[in-house]
Biotite code that builds the C-alpha atoms (Angstrom):
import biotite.structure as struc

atoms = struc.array([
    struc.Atom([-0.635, -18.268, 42.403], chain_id="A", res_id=1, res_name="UNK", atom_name="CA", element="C"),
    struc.Atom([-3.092, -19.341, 40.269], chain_id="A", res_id=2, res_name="UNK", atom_name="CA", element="C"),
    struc.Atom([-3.614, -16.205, 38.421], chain_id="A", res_id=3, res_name="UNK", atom_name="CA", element="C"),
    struc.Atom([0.064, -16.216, 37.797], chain_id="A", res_id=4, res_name="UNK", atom_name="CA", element="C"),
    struc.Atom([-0.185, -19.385, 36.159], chain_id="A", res_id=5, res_name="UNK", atom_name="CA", element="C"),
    struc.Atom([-3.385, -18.484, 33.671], chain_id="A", res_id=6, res_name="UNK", atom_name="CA", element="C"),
    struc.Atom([-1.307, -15.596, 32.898], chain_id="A", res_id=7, res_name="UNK", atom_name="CA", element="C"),
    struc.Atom([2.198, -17.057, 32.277], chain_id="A", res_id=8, res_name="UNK", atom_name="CA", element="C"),
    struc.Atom([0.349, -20.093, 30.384], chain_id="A", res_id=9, res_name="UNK", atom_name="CA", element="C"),
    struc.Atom([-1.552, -17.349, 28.001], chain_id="A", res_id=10, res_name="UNK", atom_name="CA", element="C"),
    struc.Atom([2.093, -15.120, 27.175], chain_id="A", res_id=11, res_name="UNK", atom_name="CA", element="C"),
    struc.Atom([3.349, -18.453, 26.114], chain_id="A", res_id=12, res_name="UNK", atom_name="CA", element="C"),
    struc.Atom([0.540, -18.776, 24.018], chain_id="A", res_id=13, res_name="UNK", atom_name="CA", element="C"),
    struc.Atom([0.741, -15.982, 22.306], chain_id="A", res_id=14, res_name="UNK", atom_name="CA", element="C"),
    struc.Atom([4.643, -15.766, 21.897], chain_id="A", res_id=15, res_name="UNK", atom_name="CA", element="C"),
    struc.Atom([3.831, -19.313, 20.360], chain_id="A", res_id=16, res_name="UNK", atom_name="CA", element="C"),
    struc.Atom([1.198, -18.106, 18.143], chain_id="A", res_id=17, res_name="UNK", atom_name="CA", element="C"),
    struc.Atom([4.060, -15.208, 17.152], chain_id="A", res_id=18, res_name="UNK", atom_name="CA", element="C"),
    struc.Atom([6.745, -17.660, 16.074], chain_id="A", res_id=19, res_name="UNK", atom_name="CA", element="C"),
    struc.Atom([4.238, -19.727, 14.166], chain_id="A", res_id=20, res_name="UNK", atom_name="CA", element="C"),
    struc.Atom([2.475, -16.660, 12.183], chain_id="A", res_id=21, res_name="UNK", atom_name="CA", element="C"),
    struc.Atom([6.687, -15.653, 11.322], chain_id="A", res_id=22, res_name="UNK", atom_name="CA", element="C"),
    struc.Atom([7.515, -18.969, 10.004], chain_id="A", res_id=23, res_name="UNK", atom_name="CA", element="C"),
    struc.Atom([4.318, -19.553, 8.409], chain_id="A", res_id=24, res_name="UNK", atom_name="CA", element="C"),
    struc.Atom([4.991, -15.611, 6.538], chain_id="A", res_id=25, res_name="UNK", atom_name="CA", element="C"),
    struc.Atom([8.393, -16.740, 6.108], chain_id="A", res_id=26, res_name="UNK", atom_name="CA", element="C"),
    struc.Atom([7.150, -20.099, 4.015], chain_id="A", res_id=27, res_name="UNK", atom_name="CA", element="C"),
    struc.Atom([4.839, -17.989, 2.345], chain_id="A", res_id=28, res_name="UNK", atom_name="CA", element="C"),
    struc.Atom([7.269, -15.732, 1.088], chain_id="A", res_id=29, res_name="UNK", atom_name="CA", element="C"),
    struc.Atom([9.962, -17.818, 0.133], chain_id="A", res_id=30, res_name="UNK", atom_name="CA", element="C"),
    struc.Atom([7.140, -19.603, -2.301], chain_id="A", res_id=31, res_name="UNK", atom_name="CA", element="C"),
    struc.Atom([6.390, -15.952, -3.930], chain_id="A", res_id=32, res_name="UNK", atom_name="CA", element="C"),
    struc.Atom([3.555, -15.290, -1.827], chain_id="A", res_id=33, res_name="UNK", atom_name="CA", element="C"),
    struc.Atom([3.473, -12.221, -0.203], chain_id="A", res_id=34, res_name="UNK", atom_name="CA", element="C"),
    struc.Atom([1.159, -11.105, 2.743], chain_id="A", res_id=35, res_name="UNK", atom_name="CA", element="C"),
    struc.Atom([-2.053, -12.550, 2.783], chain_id="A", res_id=36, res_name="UNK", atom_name="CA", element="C"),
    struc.Atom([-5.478, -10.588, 2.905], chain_id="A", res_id=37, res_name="UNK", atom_name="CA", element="C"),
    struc.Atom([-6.510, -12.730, 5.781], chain_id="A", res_id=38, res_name="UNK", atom_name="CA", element="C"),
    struc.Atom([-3.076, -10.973, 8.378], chain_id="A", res_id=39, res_name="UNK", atom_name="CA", element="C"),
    struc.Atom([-4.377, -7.268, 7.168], chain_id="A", res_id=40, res_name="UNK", atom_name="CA", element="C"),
    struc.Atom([-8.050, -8.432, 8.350], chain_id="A", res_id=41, res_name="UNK", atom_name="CA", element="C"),
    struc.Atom([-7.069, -9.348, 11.487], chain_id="A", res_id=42, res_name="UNK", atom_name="CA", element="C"),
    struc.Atom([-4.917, -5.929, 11.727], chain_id="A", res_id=43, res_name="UNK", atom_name="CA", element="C"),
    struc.Atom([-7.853, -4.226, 11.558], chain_id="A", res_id=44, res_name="UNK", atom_name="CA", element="C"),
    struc.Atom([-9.933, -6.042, 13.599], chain_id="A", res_id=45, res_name="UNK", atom_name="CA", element="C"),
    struc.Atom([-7.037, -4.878, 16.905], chain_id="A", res_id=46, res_name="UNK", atom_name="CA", element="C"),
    struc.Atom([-8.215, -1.361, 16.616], chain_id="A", res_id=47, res_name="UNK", atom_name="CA", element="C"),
    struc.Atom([-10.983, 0.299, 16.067], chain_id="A", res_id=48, res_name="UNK", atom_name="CA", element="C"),
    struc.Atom([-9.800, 3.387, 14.174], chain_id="A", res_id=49, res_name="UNK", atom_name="CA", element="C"),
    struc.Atom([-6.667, 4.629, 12.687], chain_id="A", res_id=50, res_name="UNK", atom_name="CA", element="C"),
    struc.Atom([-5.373, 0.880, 12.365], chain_id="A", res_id=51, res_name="UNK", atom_name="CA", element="C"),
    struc.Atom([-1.956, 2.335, 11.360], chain_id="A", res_id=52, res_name="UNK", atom_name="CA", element="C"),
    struc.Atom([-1.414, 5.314, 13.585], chain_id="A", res_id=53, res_name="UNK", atom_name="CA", element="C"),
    struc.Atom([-1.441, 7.701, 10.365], chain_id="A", res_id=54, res_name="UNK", atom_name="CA", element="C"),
    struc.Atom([-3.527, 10.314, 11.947], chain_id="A", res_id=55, res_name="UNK", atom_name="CA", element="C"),
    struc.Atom([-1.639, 10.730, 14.995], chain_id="A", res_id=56, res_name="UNK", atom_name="CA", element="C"),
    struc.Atom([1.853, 10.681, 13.323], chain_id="A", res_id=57, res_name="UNK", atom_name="CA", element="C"),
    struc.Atom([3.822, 14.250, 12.582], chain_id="A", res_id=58, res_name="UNK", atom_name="CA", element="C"),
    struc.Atom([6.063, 11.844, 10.524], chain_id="A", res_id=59, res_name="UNK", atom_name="CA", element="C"),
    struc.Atom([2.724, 10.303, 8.154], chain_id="A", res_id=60, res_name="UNK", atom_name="CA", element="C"),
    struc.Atom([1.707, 13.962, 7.984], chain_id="A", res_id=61, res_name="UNK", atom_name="CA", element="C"),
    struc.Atom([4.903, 14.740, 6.241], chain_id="A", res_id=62, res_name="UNK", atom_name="CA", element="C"),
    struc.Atom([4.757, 11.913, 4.395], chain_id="A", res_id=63, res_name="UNK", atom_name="CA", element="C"),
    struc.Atom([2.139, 12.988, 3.105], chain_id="A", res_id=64, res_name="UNK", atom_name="CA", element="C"),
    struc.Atom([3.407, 16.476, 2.190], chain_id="A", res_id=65, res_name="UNK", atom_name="CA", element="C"),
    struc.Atom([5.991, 14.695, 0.453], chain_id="A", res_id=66, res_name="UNK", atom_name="CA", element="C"),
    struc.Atom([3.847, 12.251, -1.526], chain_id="A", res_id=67, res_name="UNK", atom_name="CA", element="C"),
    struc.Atom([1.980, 15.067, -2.577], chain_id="A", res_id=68, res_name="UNK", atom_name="CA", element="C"),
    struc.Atom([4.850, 17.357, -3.310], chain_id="A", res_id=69, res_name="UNK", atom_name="CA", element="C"),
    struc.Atom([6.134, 14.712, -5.692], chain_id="A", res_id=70, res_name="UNK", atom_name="CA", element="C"),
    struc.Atom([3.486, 15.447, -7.975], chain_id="A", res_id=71, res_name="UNK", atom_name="CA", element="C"),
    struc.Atom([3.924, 18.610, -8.732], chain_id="A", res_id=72, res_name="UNK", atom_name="CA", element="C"),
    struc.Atom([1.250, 20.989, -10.301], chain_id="A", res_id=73, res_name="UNK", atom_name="CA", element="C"),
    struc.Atom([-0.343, 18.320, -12.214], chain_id="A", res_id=74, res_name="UNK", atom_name="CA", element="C"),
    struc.Atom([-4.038, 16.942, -12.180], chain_id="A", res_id=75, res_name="UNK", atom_name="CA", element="C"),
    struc.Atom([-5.402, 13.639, -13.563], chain_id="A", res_id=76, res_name="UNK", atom_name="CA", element="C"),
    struc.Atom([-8.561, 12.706, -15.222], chain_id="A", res_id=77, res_name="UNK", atom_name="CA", element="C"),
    struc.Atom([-8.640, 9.391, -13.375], chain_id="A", res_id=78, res_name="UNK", atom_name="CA", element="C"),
    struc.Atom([-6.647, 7.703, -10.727], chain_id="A", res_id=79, res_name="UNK", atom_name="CA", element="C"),
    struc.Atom([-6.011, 4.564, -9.057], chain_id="A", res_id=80, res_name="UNK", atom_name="CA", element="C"),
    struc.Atom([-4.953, 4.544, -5.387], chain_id="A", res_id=81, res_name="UNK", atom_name="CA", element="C"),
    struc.Atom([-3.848, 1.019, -4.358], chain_id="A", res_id=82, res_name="UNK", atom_name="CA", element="C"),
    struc.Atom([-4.224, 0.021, -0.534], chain_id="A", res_id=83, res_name="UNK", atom_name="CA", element="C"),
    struc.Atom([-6.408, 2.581, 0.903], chain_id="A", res_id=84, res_name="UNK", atom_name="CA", element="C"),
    struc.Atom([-5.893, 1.855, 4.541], chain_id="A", res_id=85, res_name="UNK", atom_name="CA", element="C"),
    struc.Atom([-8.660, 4.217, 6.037], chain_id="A", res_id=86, res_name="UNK", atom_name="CA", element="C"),
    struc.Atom([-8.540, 6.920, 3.234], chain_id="A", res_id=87, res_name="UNK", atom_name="CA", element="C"),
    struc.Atom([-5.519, 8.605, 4.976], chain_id="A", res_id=88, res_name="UNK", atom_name="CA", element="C"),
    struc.Atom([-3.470, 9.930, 1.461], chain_id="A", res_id=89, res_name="UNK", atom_name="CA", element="C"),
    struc.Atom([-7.377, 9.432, -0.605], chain_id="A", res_id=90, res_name="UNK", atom_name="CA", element="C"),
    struc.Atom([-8.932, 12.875, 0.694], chain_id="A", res_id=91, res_name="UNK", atom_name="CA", element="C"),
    struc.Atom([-5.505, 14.457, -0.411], chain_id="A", res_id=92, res_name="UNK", atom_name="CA", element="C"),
    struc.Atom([-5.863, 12.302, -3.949], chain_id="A", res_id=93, res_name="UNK", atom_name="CA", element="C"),
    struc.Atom([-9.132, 13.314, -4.496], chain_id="A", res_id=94, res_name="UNK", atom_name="CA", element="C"),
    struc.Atom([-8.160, 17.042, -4.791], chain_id="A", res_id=95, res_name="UNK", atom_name="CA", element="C"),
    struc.Atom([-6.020, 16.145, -7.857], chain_id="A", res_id=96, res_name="UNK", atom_name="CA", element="C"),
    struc.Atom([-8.220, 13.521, -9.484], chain_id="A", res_id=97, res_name="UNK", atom_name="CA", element="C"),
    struc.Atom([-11.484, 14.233, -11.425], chain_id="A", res_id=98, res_name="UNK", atom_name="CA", element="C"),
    struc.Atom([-11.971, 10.396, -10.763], chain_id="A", res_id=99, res_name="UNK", atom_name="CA", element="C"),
    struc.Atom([-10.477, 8.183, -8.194], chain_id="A", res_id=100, res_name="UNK", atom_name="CA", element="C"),
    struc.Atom([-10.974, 4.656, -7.079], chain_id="A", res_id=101, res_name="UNK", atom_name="CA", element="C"),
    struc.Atom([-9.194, 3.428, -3.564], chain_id="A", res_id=102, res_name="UNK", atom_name="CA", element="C"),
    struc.Atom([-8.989, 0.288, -2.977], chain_id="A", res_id=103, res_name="UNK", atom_name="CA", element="C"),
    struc.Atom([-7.829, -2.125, -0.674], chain_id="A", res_id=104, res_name="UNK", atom_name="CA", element="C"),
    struc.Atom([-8.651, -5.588, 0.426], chain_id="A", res_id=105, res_name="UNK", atom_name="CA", element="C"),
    struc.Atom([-9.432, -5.316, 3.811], chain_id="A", res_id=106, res_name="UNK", atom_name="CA", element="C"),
    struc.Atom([-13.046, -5.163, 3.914], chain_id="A", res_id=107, res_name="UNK", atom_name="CA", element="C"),
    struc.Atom([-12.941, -3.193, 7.390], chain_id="A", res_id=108, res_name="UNK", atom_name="CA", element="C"),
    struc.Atom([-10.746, -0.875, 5.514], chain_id="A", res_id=109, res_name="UNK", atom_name="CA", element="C"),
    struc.Atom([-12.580, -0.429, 2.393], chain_id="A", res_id=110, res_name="UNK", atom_name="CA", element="C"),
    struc.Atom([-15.643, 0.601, 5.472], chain_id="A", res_id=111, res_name="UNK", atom_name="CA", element="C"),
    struc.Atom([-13.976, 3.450, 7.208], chain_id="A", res_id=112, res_name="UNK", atom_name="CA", element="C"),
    struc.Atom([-12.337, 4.792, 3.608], chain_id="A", res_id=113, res_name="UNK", atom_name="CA", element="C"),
    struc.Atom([-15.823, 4.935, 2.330], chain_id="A", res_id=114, res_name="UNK", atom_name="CA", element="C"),
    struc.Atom([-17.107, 6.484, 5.488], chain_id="A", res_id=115, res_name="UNK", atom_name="CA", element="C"),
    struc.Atom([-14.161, 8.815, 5.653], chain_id="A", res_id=116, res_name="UNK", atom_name="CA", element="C"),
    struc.Atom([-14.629, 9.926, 1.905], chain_id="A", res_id=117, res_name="UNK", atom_name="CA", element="C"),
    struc.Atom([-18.434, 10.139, 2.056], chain_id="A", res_id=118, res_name="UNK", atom_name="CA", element="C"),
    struc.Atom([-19.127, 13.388, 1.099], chain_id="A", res_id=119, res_name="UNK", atom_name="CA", element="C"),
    struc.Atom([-16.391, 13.472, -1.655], chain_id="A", res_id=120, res_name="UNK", atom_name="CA", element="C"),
    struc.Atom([-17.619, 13.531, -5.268], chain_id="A", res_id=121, res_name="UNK", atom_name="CA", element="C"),
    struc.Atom([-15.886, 11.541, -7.772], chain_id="A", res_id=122, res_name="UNK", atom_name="CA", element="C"),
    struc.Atom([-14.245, 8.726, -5.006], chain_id="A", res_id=123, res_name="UNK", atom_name="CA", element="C"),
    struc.Atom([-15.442, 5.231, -5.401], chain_id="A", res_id=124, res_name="UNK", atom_name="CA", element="C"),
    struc.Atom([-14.208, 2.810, -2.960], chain_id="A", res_id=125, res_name="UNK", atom_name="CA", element="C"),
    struc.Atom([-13.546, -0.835, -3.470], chain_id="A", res_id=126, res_name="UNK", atom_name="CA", element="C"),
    struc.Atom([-12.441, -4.213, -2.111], chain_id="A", res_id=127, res_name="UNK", atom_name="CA", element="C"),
    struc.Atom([-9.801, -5.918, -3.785], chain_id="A", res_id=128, res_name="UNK", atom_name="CA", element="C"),
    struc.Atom([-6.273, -7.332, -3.875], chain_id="A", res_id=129, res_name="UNK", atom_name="CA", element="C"),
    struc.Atom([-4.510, -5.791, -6.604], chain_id="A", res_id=130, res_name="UNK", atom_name="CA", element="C"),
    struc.Atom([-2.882, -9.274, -7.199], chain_id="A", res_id=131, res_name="UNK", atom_name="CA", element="C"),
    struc.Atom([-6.414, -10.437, -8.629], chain_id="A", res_id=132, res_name="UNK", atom_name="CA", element="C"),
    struc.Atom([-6.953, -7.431, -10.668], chain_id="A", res_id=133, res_name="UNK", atom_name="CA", element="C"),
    struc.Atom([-7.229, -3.772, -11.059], chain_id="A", res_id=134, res_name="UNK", atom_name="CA", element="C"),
    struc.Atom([-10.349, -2.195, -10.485], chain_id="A", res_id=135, res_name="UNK", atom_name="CA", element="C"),
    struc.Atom([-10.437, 0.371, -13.510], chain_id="A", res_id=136, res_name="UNK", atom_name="CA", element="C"),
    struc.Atom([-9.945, -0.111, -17.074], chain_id="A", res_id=137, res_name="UNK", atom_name="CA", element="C"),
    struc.Atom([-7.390, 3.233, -18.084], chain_id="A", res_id=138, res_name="UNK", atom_name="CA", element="C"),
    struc.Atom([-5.851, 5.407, -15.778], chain_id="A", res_id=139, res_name="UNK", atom_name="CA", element="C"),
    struc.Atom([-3.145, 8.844, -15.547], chain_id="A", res_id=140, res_name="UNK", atom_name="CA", element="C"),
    struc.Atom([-2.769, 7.867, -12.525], chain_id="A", res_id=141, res_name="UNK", atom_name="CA", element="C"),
    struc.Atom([-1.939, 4.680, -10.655], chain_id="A", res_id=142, res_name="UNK", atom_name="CA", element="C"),
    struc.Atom([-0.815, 5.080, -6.933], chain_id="A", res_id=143, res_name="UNK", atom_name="CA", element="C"),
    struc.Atom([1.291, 2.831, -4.730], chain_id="A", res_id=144, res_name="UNK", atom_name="CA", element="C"),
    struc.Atom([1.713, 3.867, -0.994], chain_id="A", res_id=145, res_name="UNK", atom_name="CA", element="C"),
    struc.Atom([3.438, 0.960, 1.467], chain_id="A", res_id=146, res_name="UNK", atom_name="CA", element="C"),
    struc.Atom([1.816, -1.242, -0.616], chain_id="A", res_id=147, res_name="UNK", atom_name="CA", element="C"),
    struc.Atom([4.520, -3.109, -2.665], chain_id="A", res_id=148, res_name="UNK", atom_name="CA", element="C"),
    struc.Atom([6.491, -3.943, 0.195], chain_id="A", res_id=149, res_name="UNK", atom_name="CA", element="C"),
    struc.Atom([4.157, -6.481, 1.102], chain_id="A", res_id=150, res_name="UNK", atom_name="CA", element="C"),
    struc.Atom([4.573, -8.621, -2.027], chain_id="A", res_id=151, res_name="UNK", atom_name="CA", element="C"),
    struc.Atom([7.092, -10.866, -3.202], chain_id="A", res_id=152, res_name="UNK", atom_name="CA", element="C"),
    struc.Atom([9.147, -10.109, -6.209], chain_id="A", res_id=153, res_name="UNK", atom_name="CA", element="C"),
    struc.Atom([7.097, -12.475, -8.597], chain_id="A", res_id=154, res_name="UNK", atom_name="CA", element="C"),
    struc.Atom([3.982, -10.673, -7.536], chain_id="A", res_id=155, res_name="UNK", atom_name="CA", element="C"),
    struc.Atom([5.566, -7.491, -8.001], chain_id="A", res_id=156, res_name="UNK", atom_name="CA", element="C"),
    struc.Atom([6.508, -8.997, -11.810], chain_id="A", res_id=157, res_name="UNK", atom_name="CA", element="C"),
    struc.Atom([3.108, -9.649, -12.051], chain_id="A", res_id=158, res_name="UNK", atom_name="CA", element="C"),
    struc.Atom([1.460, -6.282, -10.666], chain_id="A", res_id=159, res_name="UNK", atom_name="CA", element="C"),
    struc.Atom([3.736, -4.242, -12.695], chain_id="A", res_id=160, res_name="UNK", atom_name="CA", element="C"),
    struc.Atom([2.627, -6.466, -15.977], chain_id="A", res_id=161, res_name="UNK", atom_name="CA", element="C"),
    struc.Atom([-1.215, -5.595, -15.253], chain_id="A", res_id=162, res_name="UNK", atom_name="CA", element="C"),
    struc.Atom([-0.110, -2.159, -14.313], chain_id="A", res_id=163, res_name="UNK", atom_name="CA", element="C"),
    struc.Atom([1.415, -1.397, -17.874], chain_id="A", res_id=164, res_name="UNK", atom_name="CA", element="C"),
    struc.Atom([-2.020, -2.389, -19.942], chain_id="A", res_id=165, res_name="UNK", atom_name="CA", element="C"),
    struc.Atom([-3.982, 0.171, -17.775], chain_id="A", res_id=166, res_name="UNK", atom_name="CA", element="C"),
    struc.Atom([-2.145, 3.244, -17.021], chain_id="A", res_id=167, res_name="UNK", atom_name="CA", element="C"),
    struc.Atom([-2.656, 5.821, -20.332], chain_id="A", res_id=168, res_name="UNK", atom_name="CA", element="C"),
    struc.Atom([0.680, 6.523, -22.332], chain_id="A", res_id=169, res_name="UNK", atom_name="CA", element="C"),
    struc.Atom([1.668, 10.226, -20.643], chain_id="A", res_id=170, res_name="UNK", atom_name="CA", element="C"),
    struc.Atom([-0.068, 8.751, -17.505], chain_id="A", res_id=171, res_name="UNK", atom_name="CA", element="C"),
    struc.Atom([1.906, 8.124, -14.469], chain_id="A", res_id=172, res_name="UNK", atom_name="CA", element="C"),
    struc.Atom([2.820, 5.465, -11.410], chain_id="A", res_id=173, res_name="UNK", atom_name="CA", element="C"),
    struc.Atom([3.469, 7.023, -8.359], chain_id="A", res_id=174, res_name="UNK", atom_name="CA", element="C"),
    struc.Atom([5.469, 4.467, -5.825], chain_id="A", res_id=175, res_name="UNK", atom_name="CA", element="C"),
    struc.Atom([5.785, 5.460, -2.159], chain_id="A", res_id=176, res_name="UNK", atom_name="CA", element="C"),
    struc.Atom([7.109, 3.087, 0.443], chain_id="A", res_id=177, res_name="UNK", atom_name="CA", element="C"),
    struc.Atom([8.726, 3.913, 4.284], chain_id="A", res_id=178, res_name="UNK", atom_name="CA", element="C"),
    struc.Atom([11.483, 1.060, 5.170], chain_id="A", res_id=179, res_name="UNK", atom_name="CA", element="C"),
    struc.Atom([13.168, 0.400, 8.466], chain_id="A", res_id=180, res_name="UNK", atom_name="CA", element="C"),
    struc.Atom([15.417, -2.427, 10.215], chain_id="A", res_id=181, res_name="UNK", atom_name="CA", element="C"),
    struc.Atom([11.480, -3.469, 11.123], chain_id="A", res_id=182, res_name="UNK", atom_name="CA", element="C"),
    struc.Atom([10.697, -4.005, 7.143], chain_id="A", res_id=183, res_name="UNK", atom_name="CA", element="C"),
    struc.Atom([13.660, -6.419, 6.878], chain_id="A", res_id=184, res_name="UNK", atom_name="CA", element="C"),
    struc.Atom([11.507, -9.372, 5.982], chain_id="A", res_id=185, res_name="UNK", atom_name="CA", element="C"),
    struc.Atom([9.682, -7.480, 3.086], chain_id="A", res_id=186, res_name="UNK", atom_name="CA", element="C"),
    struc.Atom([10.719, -6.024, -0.480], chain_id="A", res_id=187, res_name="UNK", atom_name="CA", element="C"),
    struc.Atom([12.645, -3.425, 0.039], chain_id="A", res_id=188, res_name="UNK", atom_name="CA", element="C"),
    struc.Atom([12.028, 0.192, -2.264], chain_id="A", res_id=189, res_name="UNK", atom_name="CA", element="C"),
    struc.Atom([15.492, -0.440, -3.973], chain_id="A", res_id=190, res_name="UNK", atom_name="CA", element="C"),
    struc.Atom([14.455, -3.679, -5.879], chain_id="A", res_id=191, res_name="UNK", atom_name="CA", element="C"),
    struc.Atom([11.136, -2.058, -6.548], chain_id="A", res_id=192, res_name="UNK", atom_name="CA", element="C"),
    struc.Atom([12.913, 0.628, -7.881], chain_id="A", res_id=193, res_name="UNK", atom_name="CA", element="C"),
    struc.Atom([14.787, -1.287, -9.944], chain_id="A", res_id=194, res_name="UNK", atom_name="CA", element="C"),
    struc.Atom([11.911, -3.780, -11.194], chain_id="A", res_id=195, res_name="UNK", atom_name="CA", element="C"),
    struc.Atom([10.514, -0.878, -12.271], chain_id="A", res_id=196, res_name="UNK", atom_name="CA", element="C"),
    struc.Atom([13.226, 0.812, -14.085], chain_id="A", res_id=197, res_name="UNK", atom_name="CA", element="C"),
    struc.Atom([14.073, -2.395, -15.896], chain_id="A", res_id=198, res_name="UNK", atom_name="CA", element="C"),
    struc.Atom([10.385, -2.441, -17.609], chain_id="A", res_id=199, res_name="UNK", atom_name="CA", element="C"),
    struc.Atom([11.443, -0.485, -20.852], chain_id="A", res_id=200, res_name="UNK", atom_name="CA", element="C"),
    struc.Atom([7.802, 0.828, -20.787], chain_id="A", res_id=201, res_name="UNK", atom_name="CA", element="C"),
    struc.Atom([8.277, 3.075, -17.855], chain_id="A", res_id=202, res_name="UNK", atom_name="CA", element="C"),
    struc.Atom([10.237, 6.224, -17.675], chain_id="A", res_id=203, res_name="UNK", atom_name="CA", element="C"),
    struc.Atom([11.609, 7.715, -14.578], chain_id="A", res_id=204, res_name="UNK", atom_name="CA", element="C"),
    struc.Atom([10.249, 11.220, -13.741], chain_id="A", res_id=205, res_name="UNK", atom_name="CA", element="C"),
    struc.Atom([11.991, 11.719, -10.690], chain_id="A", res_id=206, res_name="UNK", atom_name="CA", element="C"),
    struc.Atom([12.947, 9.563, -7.363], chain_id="A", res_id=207, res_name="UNK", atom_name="CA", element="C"),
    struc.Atom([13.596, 10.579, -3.864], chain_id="A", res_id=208, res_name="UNK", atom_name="CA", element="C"),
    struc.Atom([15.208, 8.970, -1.183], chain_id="A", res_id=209, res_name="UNK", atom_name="CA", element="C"),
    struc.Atom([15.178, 9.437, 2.301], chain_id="A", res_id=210, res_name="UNK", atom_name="CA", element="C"),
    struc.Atom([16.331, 7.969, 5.649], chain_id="A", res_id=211, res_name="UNK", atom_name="CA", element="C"),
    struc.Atom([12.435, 6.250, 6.008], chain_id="A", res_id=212, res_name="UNK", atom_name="CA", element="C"),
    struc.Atom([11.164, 6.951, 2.817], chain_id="A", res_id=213, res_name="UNK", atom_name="CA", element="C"),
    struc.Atom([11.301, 6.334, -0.764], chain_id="A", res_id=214, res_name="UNK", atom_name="CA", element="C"),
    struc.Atom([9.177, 8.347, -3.669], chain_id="A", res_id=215, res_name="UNK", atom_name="CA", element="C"),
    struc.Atom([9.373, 6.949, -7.138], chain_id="A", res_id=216, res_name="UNK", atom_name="CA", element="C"),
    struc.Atom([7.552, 8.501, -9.955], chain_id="A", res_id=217, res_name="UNK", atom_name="CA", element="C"),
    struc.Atom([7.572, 6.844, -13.710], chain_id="A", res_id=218, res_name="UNK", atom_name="CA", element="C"),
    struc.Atom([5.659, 7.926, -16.572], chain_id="A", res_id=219, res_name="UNK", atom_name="CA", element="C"),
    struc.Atom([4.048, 5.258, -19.394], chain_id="A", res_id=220, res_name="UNK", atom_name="CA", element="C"),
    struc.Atom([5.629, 5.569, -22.692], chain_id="A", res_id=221, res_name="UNK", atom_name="CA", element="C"),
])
């Protein structure tokens, strides 16, 4: 009987903790703050490895096929990969960058990239939030993977702003973001899409749109 209580006392708890993390997000967001570093540090701190379930997933796999597919032939001097996670989509960056730097600002996941891309000449591996600054000075390539999502549409102003004075005229931004009834809450690709097809100096080199997933691809003019 006893048990039953502790137990039925500690599910309230944590459905209580649950409603108060979604309203605090939801205040958050509606004051054009997006996700905070501190929720991804705690996401990483429930598992141990493959935070995200990328390695296990046929579907991430693909995605990655895709992300890859999208861009084409070409190779880049030096790249920017923002929001790392554990280096899933890096070791596949790495093959088409003479330079890369992934970052991401989860310093558990900035750990396991690094240890995941040890051997890998020319990867550098940082911790920060892109909302504070870029980590490079000019790029041909500056990568967004289910990162975006997670910010709110000033920040997104803002990123894309900072984005613009870094990325090399010719150079490109690659956008790549899965959505789902589950993503409700966040930006979805469409009005990324569209914030960045409204900047006059980006270009649109090709977009795809799927049932879970949206590739964008705009060069700097």
């Amino acid at each position: 009987m006893i048990q039953q209580i502790i137990t039925s006392f500690i599910s309230t708890v944590h459905m209580i903790q649950r409603v108060v993390r979604s309203v605090r997000q939801r205040l958050q967001w509606l004051a054009g703050k997006g996700r905070s570093a501190e929720e991804f540090v705690q996401r990483y701190a429930q598992r141990e490895r493959d935070t995200w379930a990328y390695d296990e997933s046929k579907a991430h796999l693909r995605r990655r096929e895709m992300i890859m597919a999208a861009l084409g032939e070409r190779t880049f001097t030096s790249a920017v990969e923002v929001g790392c996670a554990e280096g899933f989509l890096t070791v596949a960056l790495a093959s088409r960058a003479a330079q890369l730097v992934a970052c991401d600002l989860a310093p558990e996941a900035v750990r396991r990239t690094r240890e995941r891309c040890a051997d890998m000449n020319g990867v550098t591996v940082v911790e920060t939030d892109i909302r504070k600054g870029f980590p490079c000075s000019r790029v041909d390539l500056l990568f967004f993977s289910d990162v975006l999502y997670y910010l709110s549409k000033k920040e997104i102003v803002a990123v894309l702003a900072a984005a613009q004075k870094h990325v090399v005229p010719g150079g490109w931004l690659l956008f790549a973001n899965e959505w789902s009834p589950a993503h409700r809450r966040l930006t979805s690709p469409d009005v990324v899409l569209r914030m960045i097809g409204e900047r006059a100096e980006w270009r649109q080199v090709s977009v795809e749109r799927g049932a879970w997933l949206t590739i964008g691809v705009f060069e700097r003019v």
